[in-house]
N, C-alpha and C positions, 0 to 999 in steps of 0.2 A: 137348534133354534138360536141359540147362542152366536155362534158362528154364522147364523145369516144377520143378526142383531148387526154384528162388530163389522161382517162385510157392507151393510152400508151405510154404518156408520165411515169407514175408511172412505165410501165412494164420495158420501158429501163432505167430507174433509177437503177430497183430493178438488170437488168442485168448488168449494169458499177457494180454496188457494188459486183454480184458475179465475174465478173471478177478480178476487183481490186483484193479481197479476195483469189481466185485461185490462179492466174496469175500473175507473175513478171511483172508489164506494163510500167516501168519506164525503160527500156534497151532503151537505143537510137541509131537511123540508124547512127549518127555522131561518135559512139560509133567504128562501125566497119571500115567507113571510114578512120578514123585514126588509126584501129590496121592498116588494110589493105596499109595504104601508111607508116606505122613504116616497116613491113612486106618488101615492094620494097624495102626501102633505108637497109634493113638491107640486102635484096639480093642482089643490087649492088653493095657495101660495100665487101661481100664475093667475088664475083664475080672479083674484083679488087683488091681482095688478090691472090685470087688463079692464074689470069692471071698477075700477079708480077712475082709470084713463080715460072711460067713455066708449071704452073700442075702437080708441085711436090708434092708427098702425095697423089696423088687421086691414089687412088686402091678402084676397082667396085661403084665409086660413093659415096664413104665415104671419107673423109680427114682424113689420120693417121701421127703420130708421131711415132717415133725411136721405143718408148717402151711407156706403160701406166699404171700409177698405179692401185690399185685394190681398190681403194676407190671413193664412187660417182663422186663425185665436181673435184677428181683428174684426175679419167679413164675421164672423158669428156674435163675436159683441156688439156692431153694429147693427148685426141685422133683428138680435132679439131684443138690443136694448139691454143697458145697465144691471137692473134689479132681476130680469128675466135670466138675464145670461148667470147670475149669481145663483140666482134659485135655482135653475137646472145644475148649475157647476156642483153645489151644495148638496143637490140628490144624491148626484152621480156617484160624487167619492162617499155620501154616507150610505148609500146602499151596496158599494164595495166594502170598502171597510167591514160592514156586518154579515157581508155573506164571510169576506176572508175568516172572521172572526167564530161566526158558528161553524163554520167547515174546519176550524184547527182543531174546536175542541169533541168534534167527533173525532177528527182523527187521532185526538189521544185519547181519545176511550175505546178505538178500535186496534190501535197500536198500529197506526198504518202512516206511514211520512204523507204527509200532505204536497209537499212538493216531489212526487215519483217522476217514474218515465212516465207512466197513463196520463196525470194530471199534466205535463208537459206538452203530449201529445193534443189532448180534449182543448187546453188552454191555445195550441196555434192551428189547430183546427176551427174554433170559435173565431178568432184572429182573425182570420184573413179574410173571411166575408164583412166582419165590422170593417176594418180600416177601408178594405175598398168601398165599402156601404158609404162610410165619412169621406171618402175623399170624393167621389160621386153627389153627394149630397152638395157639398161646399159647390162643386161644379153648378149645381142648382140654383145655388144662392146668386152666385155669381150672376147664371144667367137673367134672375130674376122669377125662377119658376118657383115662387112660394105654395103655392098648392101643393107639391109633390112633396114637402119634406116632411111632416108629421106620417104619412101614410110609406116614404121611404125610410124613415127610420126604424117602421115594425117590421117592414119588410126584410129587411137587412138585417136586423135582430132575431127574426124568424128563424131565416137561412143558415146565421150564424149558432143557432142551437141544433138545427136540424144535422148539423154538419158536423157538431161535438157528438151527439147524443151517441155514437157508437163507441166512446169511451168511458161513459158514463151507463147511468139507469133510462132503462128507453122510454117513461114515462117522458122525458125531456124534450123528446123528437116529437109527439102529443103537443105539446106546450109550443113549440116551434111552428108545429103543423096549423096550431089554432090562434097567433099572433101572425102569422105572415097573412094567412087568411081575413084579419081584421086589417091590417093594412091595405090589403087590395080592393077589398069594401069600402076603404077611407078614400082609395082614388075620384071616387065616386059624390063623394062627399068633404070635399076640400076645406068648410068652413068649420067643421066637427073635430080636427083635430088633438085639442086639448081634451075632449072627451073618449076619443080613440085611444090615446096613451094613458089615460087613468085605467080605459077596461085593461088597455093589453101589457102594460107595464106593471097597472097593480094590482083589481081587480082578480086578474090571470095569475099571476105569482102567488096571490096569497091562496086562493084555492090551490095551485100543485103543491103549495108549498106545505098544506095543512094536509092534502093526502101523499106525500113523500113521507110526512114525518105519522102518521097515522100506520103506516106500510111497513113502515123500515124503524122507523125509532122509537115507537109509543113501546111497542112487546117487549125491546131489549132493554129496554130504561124497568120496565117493572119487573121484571127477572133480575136484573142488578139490584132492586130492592127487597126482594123476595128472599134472595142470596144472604 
């Protein structure tokens, strides 16, 4: 009995190691929860610009400026405007920031590098559907097709998870599966877009983010106290 005890004990060892080894296992649910509430405040934020404003600038669910330059960083500041372009800028690195931040300190409680091969791999896999999603997008801008870019950004953020998630936990590819899906429903509905990115940006985040860490982190955290 003993010896069937220690044999699979040996086999789930041998699998944590091929995981570990695969697998990015250090992403944390607290990770998302806090894009996910960066995501609301950055929607309300918007939202109480644009109800200042009157709802000047919206045409078909995009916020435009007078005229826009033809250069990245420029065509996008003109095209959201000043305070908008700041408030989304402000999300974005505060909801990196805090996932970087809760993913270090799982991986020192797991004793796992945070920057591996895995994490190297899931990170230019994510990669390359964003930057093409952005540089596609600006094309947008350019050409004036303001409807498609709230509903192309969850798109392309969709694809961009669906296309990590084999380095990571597959609840992710879910999450992927269920914001690109909100996107393409957005197509649909062009005026609704700041309400599309609060479901699918925050909304959606803080739910996966509350059953990742429900999954994977609540049991180990109480066994650590237990200990």
């Amino acid at each position: 009995m003993n010896s069937q005890n220690q044999t699979l004990e040996t086999i789930q060892d041998i699998r944590n190691m091929m995981d570990r080894s695969s697998r990015f296992i250090s992403l944390s649910g607290l990770s998302g929860i806090a894009a996910g509430l960066c995501a609301l405040t950055g929607a309300w934020f918007a939202y109480d610009v644009i109800e200042k404003s009157g709802g000047a600038g919206v045409r078909k669910g995009g916020l435009i400026a007078d005229g826009y330059t033809n250069d990245g960083v420029g065509m996008l500041y003109s095209f959201m405007g000043s305070r908008l372009f700041y408030i989304a800028l402000f999300t974005l690195l505060s909801a990196i920031v805090l996932a970087v931040f809760f993913t270090y300190i799982r991986s020192k409680r797991q004793g796992v590098p945070v920057w591996g091969s895995t994490a190297k791999r899931m990170i230019w896999n994510i990669a390359v559907p964003l930057v093409a999603g952005g540089l596609f997008l600006l094309k947008l801008i350019e050409a004036g097709v303001y409807g498609l870019i709230a509903p192309g950004c969850l798109i392309f953020y969709g694809i961009a998870l669906i296309n990590g998630a084999k380095y990571t936990f597959g609840e992710i590819r879910f999450l992927g599966y269920v914001i690109t899906s909100l996107g393409v429903i957005n197509c649909w509905f062009p005026g609704y877009g700041l309400y599309f990115w609060a479901a699918g940006f925050g909304l959606l985040h803080i739910i996966y983010g509350i059953v990742m860490w429900n999954k994977y982190e609540r049991q180990p955290m109480q066994m650590e106290k237990k200990v």
